[in-house]
C-alpha positions in Angstrom: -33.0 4.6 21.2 -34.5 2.5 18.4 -33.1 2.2 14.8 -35.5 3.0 11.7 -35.8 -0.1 9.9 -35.3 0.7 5.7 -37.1 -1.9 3.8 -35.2 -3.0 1.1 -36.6 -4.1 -2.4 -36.9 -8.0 -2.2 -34.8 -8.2 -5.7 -31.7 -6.1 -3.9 -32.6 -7.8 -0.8 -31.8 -11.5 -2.5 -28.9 -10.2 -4.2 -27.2 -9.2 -1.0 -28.4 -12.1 1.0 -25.2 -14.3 0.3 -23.0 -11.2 1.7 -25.3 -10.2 4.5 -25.3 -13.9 5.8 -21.3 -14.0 6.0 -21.6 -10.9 7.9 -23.2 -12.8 11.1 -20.2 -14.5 11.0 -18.5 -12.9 14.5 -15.5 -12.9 13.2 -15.7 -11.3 9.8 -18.4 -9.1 11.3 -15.9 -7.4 13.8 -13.3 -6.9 11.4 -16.1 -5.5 9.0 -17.2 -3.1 11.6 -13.7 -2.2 12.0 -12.5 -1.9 8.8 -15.6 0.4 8.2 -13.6 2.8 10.2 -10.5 2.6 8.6 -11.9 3.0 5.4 -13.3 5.9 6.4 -10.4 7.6 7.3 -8.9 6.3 4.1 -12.4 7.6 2.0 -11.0 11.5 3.6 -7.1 10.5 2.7 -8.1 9.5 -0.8 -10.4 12.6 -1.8 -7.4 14.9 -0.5 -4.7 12.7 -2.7 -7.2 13.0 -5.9 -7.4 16.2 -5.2 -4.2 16.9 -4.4 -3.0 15.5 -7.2 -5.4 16.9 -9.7 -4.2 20.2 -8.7 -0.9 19.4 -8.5 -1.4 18.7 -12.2 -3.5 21.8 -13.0 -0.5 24.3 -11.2 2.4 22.3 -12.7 1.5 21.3 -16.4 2.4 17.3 -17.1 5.9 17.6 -17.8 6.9 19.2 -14.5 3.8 16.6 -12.5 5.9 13.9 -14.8 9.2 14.8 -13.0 7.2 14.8 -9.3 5.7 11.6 -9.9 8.6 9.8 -11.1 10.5 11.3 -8.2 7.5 10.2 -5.4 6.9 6.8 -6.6 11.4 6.3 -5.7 10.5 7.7 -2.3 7.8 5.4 -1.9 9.3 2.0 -2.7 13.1 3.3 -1.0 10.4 4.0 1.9 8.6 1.3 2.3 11.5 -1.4 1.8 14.5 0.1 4.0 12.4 -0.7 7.3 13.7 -3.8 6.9 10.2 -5.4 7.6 9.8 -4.0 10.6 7.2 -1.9 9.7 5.4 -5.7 9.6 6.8 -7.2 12.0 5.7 -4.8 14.9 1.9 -6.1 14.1 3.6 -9.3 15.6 5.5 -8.9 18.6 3.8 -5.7 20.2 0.6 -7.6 20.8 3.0 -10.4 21.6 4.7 -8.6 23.9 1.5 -6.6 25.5 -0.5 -9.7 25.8 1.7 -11.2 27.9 3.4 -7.8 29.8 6.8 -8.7 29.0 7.6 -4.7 29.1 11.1 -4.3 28.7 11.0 -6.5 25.5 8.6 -4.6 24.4 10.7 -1.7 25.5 13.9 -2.8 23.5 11.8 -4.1 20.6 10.1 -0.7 20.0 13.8 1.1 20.4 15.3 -1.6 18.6 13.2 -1.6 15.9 13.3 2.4 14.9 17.1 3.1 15.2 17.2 0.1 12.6 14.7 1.9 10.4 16.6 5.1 11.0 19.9 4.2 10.6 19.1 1.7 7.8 17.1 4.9 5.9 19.5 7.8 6.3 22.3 5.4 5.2 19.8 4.1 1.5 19.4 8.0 1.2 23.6 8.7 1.9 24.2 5.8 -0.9 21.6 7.0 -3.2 23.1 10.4 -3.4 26.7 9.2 -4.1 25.3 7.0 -7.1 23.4 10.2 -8.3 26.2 12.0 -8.1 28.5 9.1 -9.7 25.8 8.0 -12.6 24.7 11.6 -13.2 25.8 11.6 -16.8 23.6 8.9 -17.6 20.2 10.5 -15.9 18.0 12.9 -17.8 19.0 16.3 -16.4 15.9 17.3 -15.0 15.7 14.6 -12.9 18.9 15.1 -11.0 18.1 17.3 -8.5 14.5 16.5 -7.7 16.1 13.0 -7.2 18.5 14.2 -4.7 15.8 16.0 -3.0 13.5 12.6 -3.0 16.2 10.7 -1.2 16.6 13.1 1.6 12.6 12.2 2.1 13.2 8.6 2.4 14.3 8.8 6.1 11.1 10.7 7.0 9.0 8.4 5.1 10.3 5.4 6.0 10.1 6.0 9.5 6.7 7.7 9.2 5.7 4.0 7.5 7.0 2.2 10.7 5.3 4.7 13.1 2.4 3.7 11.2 2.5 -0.2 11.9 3.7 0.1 15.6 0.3 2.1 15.9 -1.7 -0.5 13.9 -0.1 -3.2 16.4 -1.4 -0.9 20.0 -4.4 -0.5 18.2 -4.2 3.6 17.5 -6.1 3.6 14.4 -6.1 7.8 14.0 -2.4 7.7 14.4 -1.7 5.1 12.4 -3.9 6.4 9.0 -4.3 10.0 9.8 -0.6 12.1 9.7 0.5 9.5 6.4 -3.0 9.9 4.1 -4.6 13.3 5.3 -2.1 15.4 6.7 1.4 14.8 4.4 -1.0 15.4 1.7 -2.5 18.2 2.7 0.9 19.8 3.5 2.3 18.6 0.1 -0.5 20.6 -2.1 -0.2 23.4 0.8 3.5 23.8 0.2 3.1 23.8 -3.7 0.5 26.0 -3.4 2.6 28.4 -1.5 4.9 28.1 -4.6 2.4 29.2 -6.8 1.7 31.8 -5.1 4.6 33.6 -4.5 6.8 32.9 -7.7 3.8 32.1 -10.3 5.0 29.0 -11.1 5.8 25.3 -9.5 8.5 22.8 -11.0 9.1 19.5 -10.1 12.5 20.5 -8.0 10.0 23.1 -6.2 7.5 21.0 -5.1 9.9 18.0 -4.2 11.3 20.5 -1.8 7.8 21.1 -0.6 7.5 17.0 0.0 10.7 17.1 1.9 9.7 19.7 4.2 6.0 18.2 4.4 7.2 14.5 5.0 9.7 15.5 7.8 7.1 17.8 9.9 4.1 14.7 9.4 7.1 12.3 10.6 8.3 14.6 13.6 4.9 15.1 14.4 3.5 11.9 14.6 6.5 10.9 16.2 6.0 13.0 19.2 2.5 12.0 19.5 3.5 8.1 19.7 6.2 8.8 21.9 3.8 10.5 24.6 0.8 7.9 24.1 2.9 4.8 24.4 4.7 6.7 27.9 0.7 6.6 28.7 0.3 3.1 27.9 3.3 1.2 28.6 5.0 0.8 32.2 7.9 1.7 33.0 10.7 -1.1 32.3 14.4 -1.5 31.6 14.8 -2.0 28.3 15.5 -6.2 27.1 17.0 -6.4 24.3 17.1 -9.4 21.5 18.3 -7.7 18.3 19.3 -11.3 16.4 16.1 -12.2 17.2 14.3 -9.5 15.9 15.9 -8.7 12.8 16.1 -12.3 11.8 12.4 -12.2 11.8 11.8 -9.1 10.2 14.6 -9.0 7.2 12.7 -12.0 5.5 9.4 -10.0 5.6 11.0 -7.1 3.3 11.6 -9.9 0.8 7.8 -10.1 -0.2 7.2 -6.1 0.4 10.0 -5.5 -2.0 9.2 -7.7 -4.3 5.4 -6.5 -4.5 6.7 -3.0 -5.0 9.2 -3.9 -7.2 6.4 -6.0 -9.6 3.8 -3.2 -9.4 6.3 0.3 -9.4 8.3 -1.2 -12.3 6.1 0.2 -15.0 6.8 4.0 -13.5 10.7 3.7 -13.1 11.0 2.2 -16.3 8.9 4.9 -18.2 11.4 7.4 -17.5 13.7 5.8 -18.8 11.8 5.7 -22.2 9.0 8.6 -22.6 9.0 12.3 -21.7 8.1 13.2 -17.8 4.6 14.4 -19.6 3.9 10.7 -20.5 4.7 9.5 -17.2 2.7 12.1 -15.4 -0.2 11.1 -17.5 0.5 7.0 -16.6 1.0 8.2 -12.9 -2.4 10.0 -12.8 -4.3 7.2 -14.5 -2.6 4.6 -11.2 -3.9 7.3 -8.8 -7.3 6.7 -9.9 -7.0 3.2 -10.1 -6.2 2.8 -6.9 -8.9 4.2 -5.6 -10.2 0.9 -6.2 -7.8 -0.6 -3.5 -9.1 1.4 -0.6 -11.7 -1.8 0.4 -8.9 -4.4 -0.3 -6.9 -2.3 2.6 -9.5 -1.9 4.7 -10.3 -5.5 5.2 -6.7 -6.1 5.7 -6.2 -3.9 8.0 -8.1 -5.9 10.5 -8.5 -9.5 8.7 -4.8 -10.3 9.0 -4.6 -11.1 12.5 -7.6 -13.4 12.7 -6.1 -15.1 9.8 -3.1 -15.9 12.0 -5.3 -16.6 14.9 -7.9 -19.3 13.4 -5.0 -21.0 11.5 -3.0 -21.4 15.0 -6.3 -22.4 16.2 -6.1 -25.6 13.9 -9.8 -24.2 13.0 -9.2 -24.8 9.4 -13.2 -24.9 8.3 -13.6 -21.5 10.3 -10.3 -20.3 9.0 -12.2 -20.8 4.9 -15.4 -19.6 6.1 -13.7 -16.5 7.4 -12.0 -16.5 4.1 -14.5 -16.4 2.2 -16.7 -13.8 3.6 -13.6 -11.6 3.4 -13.1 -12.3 -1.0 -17.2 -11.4 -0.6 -16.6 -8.4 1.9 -14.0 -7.1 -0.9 -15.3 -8.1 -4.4 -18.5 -6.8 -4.8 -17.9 -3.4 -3.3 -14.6 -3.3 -5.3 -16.8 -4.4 -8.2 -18.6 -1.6 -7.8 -16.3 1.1 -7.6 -15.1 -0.1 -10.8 -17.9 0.4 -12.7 -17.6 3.6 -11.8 -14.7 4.4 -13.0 -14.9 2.9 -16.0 -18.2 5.2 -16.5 -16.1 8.6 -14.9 -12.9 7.3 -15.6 -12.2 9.9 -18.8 -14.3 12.6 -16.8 -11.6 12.3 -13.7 -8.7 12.1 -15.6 -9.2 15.1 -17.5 -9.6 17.2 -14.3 -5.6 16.6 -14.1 -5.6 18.5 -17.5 -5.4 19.2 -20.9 -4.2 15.7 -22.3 -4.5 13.8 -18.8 -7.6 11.8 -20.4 -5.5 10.0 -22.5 -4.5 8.2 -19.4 -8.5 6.3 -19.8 -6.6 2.9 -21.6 -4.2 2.5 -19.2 -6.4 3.2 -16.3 -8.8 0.0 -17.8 -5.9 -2.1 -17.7 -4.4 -1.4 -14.6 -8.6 -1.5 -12.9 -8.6 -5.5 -13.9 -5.4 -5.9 -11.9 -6.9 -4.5 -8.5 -10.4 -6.5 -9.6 -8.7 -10.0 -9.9 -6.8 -9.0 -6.8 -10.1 -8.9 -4.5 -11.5 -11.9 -6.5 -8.9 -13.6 -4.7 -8.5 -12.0 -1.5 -5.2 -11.7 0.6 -3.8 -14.5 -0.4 -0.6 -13.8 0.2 -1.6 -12.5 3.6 -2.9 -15.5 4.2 0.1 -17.3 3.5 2.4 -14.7 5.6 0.3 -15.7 8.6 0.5 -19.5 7.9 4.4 -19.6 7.6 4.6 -19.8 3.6 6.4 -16.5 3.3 8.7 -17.7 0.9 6.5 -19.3 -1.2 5.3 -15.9 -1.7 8.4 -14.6 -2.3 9.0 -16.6 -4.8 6.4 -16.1 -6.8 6.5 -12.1 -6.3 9.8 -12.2 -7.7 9.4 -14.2 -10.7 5.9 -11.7 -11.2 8.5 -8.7 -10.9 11.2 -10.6 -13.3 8.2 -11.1 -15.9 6.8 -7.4 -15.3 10.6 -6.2 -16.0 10.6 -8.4 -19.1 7.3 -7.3 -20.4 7.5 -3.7 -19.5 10.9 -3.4 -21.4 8.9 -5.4 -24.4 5.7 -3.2 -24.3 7.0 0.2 -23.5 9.3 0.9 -26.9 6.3 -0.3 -28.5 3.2 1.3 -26.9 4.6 3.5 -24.0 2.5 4.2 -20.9 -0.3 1.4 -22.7 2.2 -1.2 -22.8 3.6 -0.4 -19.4 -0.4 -1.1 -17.8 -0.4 -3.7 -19.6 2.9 -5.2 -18.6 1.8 -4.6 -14.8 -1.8 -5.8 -15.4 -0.6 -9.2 -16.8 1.8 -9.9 -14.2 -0.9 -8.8 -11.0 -3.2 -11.4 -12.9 -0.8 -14.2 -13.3 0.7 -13.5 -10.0 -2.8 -13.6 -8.3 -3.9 -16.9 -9.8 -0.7 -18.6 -8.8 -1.0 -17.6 -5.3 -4.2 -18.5 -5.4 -3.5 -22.1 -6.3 -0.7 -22.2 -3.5 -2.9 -21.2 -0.8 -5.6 -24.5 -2.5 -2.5 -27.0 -2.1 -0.5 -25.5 0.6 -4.0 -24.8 3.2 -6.5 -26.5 1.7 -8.2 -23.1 1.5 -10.2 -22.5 -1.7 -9.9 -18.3 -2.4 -11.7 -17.4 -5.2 -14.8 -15.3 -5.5 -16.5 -17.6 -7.8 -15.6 -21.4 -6.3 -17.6 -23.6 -3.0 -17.0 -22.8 0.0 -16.0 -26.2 1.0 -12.8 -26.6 2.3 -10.0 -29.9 1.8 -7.2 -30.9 4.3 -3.7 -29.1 3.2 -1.4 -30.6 1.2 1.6 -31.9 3.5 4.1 -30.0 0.9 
């Protein structure tokens, strides 16, 4: 069957010539093509959060939204970094291990690897409730209980967020995306809904219990699913076990994942803290937006990671920049884009959330430059994951997330939600340029949107 050829004007058609020539590249074109379809999947995932949210917003008025978004962003970080980096690690050793059929390794690794996350979560969520229940004096009251409820979610989460690398890793692209950023949602907003509907109302304790309930049936769910296509996939083989091994390479990883988190959720845990649960559900919608701006940057990654381990092992180092490049280019401009956009709808989107949400426009300009300098740069500290500087990046991530604690604790008396964008705008810029100029000295790579494409040996440091 032939294609239909679309002309394109000759002044778009120089403008996208740079972009469309990196895209012959084989290697950047295939992960192009394939993060095309994740991005899909995470297009459908996004329009359901935003909507989600927005009437989540709508049904529970900002101060009650303010209580469920301080609550959600605790189960997020709690459920992201208790994996113990295994949630990373799997995209190494499963192809490893597949590559080279070592079945039972891959056998022990893959039960190895979620009774760790299990046992490792439901103990984080048994701690966290004795705290609660030891500091509860000094917690705003109507925070308490939703609280409690949140840490209950983190084993369900976190688990849900290893599931979702080990199906990156065999490749399973619909189980990976789909049951975390279309279905939880979806039964999230359902449950609340259901709320609404029978008792006319829809608190923040309400709809936590709601994203309990949701979390645990997307977790069992997509659990049972992975179990049956990896019985498919896998032969049969005693299980090899090498525990040490494995959790010495994975604990280091959470390091960087929880330092990230830690610099870019400090703004949120610290608000409540200082402003009413209305102000923070205001902040909280205005981040949703802005991250729709993100959706290109994870795309990319999704599929670029790899190849950056693979050229770099390679020794292929002027590939490895080429590739590089075309990937800053493959996220920039498109993330470029989507900014404009929401600069133009920004105050028009916010104020679907609600009477008052469009006050959030400020701090959704602040935080949009953080996401912008972060594709101008690429996945720097990706790149440097895959080459063995992980604890450079560490290091830098956790004097970003010292600084962001520092300013947000500065800004925030003084300008609340404002100075808490701000605070976590600065410190994704300053973090960004540094790694930037580590990934120059330490590979020789140059990762910046607007610098030659030439590449330098690394520096031996």
């Amino acid at each position: 069957m032939s294609m239909i050829s679309v002309p394109l004007p000759q002044p778009l058609k120089r403008a996208a010539a740079p972009l469309l020539a990196k895209l012959q590249d084989g290697h950047l074109g295939g992960v192009v093509r394939g993060a095309a379809f994740v991005m899909g999947i995470r297009v459908a995932g996004a329009a359901i959060a935003l909507l989600s949210q927005v009437l989540l917003a709508r049904w529970m008025g900002a101060f009650e939204y303010g209580i469920y978004s301080y609550v959600w962003v605790w189960v997020i970080v709690l459920g992201i970094i208790v994996p113990m980096g295994f949630g990373t690690s799997v995209l190494r050793f499963i192809p490893e291990y597949r590559a080279k059929e070592r079945w039972a390794r891959l056998a022990g690794f893959l039960r190895t690897s979620f009774g760790v996350v299990l046992v490792v979560s439901a103990s984080t969520a048994c701690a966290g409730l004795l705290l609660l229940w030891a500091f509860n004096d000094h917690i705003e009251s109507h925070y308490v209980l939703p609280l409690a409820i949140g840490l209950l979610c983190v084993p369900a989460f976190a688990v849900t967020d290893w599931q979702e690398g080990a199906a990156r890793a065999f490749g399973w692209v619909n189980l990976a995306y789909v049951p975390p950023y279309i279905i939880r949602p979806l039964l999230i907003v359902g449950a609340a809904g259901g709320i609404l509907y029978f008792t006319g109302g829809a608190t923040g304790l309400q709809v936590a219990l709601g994203a309990l309930a949701a979390s645990a049936a997307t977790m069992l769910g997509q659990r049972l699913y992975f179990i049956w296509r990896t019985s498919r996939t896998m032969p049969k083989a005693r299980p090899v076990y090498h525990a040490k091994y494995w959790i010495g390479a994975s604990v280091p990883l959470v390091l960087v994942e929880g330092l990230y988190l830690l610099m870019t959720n400090t703004d949120i845990v610290l608000l409540g803290y200082f402003v009413d649960p209305d102000e923070v559900g205001v902040y909280f919608a205005a981040t949703r937006i802005a991250n729709l701006m993100a959706f290109i940057f994870f795309s990319l990654n999704a599929l670029a990671v790899p190849k950056f381990a693979e050229l770099h092992g390679a020794g292929k180092h002027s590939e490895l920049q080429r590739f590089v490049r075309g990937v800053i280019h493959a996220m920039f401009w498109p993330t470029l884009a989507a900014g404009a956009v929401l600069l133009v709808a920004g105050q028009f989107v916010l104020g679907l959330f609600g009477d008052g949400f469009d006050a959030g426009y400020p701090m959704l300009v602040l935080l949009m430059l953080g996401f912008l300098m972060r594709a101008a740069t690429g996945p720097t500290e990706y790149l440097l994951n895959m080459t063995g500087n992980q604890n450079i990046v560490a290091a830098v991530y956790g004097a970003a997330a010292l600084g962001n604690i520092g300013l947000n604790l500065g800004f925030i008396p003084l300008w609340g939600a404002t100075g808490a964008a701000a605070a976590t705008a600065i410190s994704v810029l300053i973090s960004t340029l540094v790694l930037a100029l580590v990934v120059r000295r330490r590979l020789g790579i140059t990762a910046f949107i607007i610098t030659g494409t030439r590449a330098r040996a690394p520096s031996a440091a």
